[in-house]
C-alpha positions in Angstrom: 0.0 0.0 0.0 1.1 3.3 -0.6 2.7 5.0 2.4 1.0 8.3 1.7 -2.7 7.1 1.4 -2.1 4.9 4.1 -0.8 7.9 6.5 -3.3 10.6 5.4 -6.1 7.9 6.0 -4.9 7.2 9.3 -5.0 10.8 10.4 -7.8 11.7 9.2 -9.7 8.2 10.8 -7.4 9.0 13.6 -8.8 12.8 13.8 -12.3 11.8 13.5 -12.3 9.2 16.2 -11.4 11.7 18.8 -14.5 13.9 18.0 -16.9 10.6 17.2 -18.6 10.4 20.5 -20.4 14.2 20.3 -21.8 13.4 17.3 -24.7 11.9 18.7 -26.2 8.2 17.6 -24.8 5.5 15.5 -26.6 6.7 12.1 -25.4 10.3 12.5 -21.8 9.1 13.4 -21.4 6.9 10.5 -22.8 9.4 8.1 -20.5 11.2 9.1 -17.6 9.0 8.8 -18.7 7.9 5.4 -18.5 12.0 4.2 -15.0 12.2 5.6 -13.7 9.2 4.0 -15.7 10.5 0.6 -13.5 13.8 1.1 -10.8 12.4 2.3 -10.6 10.6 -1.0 -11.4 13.4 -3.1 -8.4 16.0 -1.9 -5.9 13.1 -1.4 -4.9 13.0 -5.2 -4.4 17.1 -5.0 -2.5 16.5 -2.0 -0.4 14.0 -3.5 0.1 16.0 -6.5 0.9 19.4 -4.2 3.5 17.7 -2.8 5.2 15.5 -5.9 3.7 12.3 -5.9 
C-alpha cells in the first residue's frame, strides 16, 4: 500500500475518532464518517500531487 494514502487515512480516521462520541447516535456518526472518508478521497490525489507524488 502506498505510504501516503495509508498515513493521510490514518489521520484523518485518527482525527475523526477523537470527536466521534459528540456526534450523537450511531446513524449520525457513520454518516459522518462515510463523508469524511468521501472527502478524504477526493483532496488526497491534490495533495499528493501538491506535494510531488
Amino acid at each position: 500500500m502506498d505510504i501516503t494514502a495509508l498515513s493521510f487515512y490514518a489521520i484523518i480516521c485518527g482525527v475523526l475518532s477523537l470527536a466521534a462520541p459528540r456526534f450523537g447516535g450511531a446513524w449520525i456518526r457513520f454518516g459522518l464518517g462515510a463523508l469524511v472518508g468521501i472527502l478524504a478521497a477526493l483532496f488526497l490525489p491534490i495533495i499528493k500531487q501538491s506535494l510531488g507524488y
